[in-house]
N, C-alpha and C positions, 0 to 999 in steps of 0.2 A: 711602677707596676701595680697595677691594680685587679685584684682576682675575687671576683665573689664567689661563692659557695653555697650552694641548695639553703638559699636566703626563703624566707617565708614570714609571712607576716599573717595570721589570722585575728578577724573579728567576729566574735562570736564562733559558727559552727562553716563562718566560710573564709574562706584565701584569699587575701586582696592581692600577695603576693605568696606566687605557690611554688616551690621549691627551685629557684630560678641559680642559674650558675652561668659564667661570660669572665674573660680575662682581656683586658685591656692593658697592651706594652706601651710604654711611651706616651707622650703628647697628642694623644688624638684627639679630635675634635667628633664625638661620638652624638649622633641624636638617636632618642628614642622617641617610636612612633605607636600609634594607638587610638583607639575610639576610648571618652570617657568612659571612666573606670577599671580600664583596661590594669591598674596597676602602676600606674608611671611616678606617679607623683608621690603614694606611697614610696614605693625603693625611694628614692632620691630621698625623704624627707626622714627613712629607716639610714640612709651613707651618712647624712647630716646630724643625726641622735638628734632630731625632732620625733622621734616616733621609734619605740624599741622594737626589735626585729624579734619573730615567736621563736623562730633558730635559724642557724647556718652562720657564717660567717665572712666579713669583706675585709681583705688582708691588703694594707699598703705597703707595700717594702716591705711587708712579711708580719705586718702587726695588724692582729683584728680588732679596728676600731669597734667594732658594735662589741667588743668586751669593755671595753674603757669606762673609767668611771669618775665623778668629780672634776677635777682641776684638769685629770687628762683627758678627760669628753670635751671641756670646755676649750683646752687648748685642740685639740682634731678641729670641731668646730670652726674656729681660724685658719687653719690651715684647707678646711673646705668649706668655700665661700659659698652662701645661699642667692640665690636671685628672683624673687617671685614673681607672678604675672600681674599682682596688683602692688608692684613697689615697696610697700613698707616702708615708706618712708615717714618721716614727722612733717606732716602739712604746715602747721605754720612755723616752722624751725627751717633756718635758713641754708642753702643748699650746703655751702662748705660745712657746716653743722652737723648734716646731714653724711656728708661724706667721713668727717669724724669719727662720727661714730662705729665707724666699722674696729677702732680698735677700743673700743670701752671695757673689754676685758681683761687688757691688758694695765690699766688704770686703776689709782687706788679710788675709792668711796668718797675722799673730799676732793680731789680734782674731780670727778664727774658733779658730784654734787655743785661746786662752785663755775662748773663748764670751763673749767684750766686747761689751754693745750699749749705745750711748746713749738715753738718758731719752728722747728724743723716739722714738726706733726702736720702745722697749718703750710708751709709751703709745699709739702708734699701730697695733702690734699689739694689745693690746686695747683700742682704739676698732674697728677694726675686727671683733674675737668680741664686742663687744657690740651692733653694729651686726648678727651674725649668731645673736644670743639665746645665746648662749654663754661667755658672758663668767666667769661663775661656773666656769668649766671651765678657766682659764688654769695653773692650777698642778698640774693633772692630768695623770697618762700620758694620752699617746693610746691607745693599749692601752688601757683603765680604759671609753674612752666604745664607745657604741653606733654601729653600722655611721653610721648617719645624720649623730651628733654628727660622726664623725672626715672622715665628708665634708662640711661645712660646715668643720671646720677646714683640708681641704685647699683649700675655696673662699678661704678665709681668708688662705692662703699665697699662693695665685696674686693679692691682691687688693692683700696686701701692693707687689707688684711695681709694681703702680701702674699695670697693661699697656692698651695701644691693644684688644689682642684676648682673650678668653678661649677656650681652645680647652677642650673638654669630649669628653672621648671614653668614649664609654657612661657617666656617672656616677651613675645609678639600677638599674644592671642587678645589683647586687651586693646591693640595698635591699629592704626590705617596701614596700606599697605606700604607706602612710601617708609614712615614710621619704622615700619617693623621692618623692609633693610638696611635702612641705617643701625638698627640695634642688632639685628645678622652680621652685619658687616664688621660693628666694632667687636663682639665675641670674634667671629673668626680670629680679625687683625690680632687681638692679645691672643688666640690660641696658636698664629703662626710665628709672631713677632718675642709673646714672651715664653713659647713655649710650655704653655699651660695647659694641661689635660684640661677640655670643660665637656660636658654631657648635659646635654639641654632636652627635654622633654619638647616635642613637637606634635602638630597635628595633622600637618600638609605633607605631600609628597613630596613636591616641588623643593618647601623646604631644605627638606633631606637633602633631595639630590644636589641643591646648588653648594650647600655648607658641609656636608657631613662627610667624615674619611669612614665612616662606618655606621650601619642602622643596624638597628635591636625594633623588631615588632615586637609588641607584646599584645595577647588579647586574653582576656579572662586567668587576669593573676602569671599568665607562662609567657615564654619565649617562641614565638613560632616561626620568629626570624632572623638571622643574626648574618649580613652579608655587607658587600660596598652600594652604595648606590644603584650604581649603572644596574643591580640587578633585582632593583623594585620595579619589578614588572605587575601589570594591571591583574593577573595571576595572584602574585605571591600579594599583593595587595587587598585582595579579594580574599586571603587566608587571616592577614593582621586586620580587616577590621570588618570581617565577619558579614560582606555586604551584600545582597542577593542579587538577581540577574542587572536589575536597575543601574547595577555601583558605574560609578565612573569619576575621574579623576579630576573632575573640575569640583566635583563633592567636594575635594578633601584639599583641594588647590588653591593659593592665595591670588588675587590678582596685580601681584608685582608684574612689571612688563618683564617679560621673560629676554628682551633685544638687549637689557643693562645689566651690564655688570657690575659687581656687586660695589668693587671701588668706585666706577664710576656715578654709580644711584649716591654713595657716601659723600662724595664730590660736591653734587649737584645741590643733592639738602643741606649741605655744611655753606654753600655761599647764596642758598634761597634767601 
């Protein structure tokens, strides 16, 4: 259960996010949508304590992580995986390396220092890239792979962590289209298969509708929207991202063939 609370983040004398409130039960697979700046990427990176929230508060199972402090900010952290649009990953360190690292905070100073993992660390890292078709890719720079591959290794890292939450902030938006269903596709699969709340900032509508159990508009720091799918209309769409007579929906639309479905697009690029 996840409940936020008239959250707000100011910079200077303005609201990047302005007093925003939404309760998510369960395992949903939630996207928020928006025109830059809209606020998105803030929250998510205020859930994550990369960025302190001005007030309000986001209660997991009834504890408000943005009070957390030290050892227990760092441990939330883990338990809510980050995933960003430009990877984060270490270019010439090699992907299982890569994947590693998702648990370095749970490690002391000279295991990291000397790169010591145990047998079970490392086959669990790749049990995990071969659960994501990439397994073949473990001894590779990340630098070496394609936009797509290196964001499935970053899924990889966050999955490592073992986390309650996946937070996804734009992670298609850097991708081809093909690319960026197969990275749709594997968020879903872990949001269905492991039952994993994840919330991914998006920017398409399409998006939305094909992945999401739930959208969150947001436009200028608020909520202007909070419904399923099926009921982002070219209306209500025209309220989240503020767009004049001109707006239409190939604006804000990826061009995945709309004929594939999402395992099958998975399918196809996994044995190109």
């Amino acid at each position: 259960m996840l409940e936020v609370k008239n959250v707000t983040r100011m910079f200077g004398q303005k609201a990047a996010v302005d007093n925003i409130s939404f309760a998510i039960d369960g395992p949903a697979f939630v996207g928020i949508i928006g025109r830059s700046g809209a606020g998105k990427s803030t929250f998510l990176r205020m859930m994550n304590r990369l960025t302190d929230a001005s007030s309000g508060s986001i209660l997991v199972e009834g504890r408000d992580v943005l009070a957390l402090k030290g050892a227990e900010a760092r441990a939330w952290q883990s338990q809510c995986a980050m995933i960003f649009q430009q990877f984060n990953l270490v270019p010439r360190m090699d992907v299982a390396s890569n994947v590693l690292h998702g648990i370095l905070n749970r490690r002391s100073t000279l295991q990291t220092m000397f790169n010591l993992w145990s047998e079970a660390d490392i086959l669990k890292a790749l049990e995990i890239l071969g659960r994501l078709g990439i397994a073949e890719q473990a001894p590779k720079r990340a630098e070496a792979l394609s936009g797509g591959q290196q964001q499935r290794v970053a899924i990889a890292r966050a999955l490592m962590q073992d986390p309650k939450i996946i937070l996804a902030d734009e992670p298609i938006a850097s991708l081809d289209p093909m690319n960026a269903q197969v990275v749709m596709d594997t968020l879903k699969r872990i949001n269905v298969e492991d039952g994993r709340m994840v919330i991914a900032n998006l920017h398409t509508l399409d998006t939305a509708r094909r992945y999401c159990d739930r959208v969150i508009g947001m436009r200028d720091g608020r909520i202007v929207f909070d419904g399923t799918p099926d009921q982002l209309s070219t209306g209500v769409a025209r309220d989240i991202y503020g767009a004049d007579e001109s707006f239409n929906e190939s604006a804000t639309s990826t061009a995945i063939p709309a004929d594939r479905r999402p395992d099958e697009a998975y399918a196809g690029a996994m044995l190109a």
